[in-house]
C-alpha positions in Angstrom: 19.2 -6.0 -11.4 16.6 -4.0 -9.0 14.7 -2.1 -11.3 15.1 1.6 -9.9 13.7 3.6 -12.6 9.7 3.4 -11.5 10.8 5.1 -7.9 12.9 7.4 -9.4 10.6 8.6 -11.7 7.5 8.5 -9.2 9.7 10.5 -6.2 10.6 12.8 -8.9 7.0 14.1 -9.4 6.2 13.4 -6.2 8.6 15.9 -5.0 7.4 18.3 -8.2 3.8 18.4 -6.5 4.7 19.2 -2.9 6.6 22.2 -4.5 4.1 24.7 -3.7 4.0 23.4 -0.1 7.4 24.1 0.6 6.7 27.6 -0.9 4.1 28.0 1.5 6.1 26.9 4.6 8.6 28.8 3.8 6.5 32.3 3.3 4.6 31.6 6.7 6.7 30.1 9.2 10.2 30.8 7.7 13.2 27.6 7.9 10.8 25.6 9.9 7.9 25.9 7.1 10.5 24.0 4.9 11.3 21.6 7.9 7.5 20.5 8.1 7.0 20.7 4.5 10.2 18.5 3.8 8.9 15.8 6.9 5.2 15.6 5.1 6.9 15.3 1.4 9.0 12.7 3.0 6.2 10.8 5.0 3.9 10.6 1.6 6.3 9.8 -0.8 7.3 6.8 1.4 4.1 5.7 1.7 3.1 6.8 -1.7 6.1 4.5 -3.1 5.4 1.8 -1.1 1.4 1.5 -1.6 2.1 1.4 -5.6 5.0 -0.9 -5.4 3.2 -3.4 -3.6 0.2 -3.4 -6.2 2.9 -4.1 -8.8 4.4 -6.5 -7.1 1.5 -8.3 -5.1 3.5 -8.3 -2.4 1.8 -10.9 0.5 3.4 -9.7 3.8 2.4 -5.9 3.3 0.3 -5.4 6.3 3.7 -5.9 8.7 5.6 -3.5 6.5 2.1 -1.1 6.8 2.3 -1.5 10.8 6.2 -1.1 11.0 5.7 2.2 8.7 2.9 3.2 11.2 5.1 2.6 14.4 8.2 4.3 13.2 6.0 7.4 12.4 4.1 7.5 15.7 7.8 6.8 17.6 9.6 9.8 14.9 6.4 12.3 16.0 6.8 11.8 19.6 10.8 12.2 19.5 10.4 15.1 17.3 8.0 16.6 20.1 10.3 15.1 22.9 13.2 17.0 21.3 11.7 20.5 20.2 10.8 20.2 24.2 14.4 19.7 25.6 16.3 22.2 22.8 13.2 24.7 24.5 14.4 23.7 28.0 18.1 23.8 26.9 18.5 27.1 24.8 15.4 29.2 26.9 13.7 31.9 25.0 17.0 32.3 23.0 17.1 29.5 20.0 20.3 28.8 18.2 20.9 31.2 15.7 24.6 31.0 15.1 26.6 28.3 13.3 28.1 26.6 16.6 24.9 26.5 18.2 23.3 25.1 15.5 26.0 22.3 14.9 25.7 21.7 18.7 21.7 20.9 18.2 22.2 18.9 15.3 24.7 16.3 17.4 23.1 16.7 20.4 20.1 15.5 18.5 21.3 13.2 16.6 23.1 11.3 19.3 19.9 11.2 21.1 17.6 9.9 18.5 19.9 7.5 17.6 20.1 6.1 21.1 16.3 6.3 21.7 15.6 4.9 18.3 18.0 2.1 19.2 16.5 1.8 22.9 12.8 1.5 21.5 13.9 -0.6 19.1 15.1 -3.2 21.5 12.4 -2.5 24.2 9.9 -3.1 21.4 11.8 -6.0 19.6 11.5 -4.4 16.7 12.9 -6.9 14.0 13.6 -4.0 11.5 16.4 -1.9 14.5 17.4 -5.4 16.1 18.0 -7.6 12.7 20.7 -5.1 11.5 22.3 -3.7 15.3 22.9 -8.2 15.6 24.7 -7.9 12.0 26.8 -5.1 12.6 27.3 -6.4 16.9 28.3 -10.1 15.3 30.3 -8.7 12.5 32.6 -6.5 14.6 33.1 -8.8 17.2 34.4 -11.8 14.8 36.5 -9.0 13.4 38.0 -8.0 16.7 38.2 -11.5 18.6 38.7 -13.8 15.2 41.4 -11.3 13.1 43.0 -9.3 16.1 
């Protein structure tokens, strides 16, 4: 059995001291205050987490896991950028404000990522997008070809 109670506890007041941060985002810059706020909690917890959890655990292949971590949050930054960009380009002047428009962003950018994420991933050879894309790839197929 994983023990689960150390990062539950430590996200917990993790998330308890970036409280005031999300009060200040959302006082200054409104929805997207609590949109940075929530990345940065996010970011540090993971890292946070991960830092303690390999000093308890002595863990021996840590700097690829540090380099991964580093990667995925210099690709997530620029996507982020690349996206705010086209929804600019897209919308104009006039951002989504209503409920359709906003559910049209949110696919629209998730499809995206998702395909660019997957795309890097593969240009990249990243082991941590291939690894589980070859799983999921192998697994349908045998269940298409093998039991269909």
């Amino acid at each position: 059995m994983q023990n689960t109670l150390f990062p539950a506890v430590f996200s917990t007041l993790l998330f308890f001291l970036f409280l005031p941060l999300f009060f200040f985002g959302v006082h200054t810059l409104g929805p997207q205050g609590i949109a940075i706020a929530m990345s940065l909690s996010m970011i540090v917890q993971t890292l946070l987490l991960y830092v303690f959890w390999n000093t308890r655990t002595r863990n021996r292949g840590s700097r690829k896991v540090y380099l991964s971590f580093l990667n995925m949050t210099f690709l997530s930054i620029g996507m982020g950028l690349l996206f705010e960009w086209g929804i600019g380009l897209f919308f104009g002047d006039s951002r989504p404000a209503g409920l359709f428009q906003c559910m049209i962003v949110i696919v629209l950018t998730g499809t995206a990522g998702l395909g660019l994420i997957i795309g890097i991933g593969y240009l990249l050879r990243m082991k941590e997008i291939v690894e589980p894309l070859e799983k999921i790839r192998t697994g349908l197929l045998c269940r298409i070809f093998i039991k269909g």
